[in-house]
N, C-alpha and C positions, 0 to 999 in steps of 0.2 A: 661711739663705736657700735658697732655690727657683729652680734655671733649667729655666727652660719652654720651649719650643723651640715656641713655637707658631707662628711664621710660616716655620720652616723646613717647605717644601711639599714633602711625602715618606712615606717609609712609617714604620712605628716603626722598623725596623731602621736607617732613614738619620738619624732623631729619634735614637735610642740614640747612633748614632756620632758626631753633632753635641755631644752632650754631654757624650762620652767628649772628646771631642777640646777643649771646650771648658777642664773638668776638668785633663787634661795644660796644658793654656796657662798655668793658674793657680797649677799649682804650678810653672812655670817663673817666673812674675810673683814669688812667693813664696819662690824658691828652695826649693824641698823636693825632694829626691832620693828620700827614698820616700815614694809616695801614701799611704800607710797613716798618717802622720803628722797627714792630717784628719779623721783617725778621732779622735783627740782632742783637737782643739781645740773650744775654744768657738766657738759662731754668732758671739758677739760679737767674736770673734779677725779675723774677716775682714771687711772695709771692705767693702761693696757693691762703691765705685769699682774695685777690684781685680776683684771678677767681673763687672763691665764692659768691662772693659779684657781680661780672659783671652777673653769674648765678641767684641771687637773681634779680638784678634790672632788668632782662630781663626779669621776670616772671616765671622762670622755677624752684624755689625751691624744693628741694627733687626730680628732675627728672632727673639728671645728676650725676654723679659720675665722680672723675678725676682717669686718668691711671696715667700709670709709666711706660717708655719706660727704662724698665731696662741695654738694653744692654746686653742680657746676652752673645753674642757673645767673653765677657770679661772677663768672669769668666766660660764659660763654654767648655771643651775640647773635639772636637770631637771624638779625635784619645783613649781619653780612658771612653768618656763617662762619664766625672766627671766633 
């Protein structure tokens, strides 16, 4: 998943921080002591609800929205455009 900070009203540099910070919440949510530890996990390793909730504790409710890195290179065919 994808946190987007779209409704935090700011510059990138306050976007970057908001997400850094949201980031540190999550692995407190998760207990991970070093962040490099979601460097391998799977997407499917973490709950949405969880980067909801590291979103909540961080103070940013309602100002983020998560993506979806769909992949489409997987289903989508150049050669006929479908």
């Amino acid at each position: 998943f994808w946190i987007v900070p779209d409704k935090v009203n700011s510059n990138f540099k306050e976007k970057l921080r908001a997400c850094s910070e949201v980031f540190h919440c999550l692995g407190d949510i998760l207990s991970v002591n070093n962040l490099l530890y979601f460097a391998i996990l799977s997407p499917l390793d973490i709950d949405p609800v969880f980067i909801q909730e590291a979103i909540k504790k961080a103070g940013y409710e309602n100002k983020f929205y998560l993506g979806l890195d769909a992949g489409s290179t997987t289903f989508f065919n150049n050669n006929s455009g479908k």
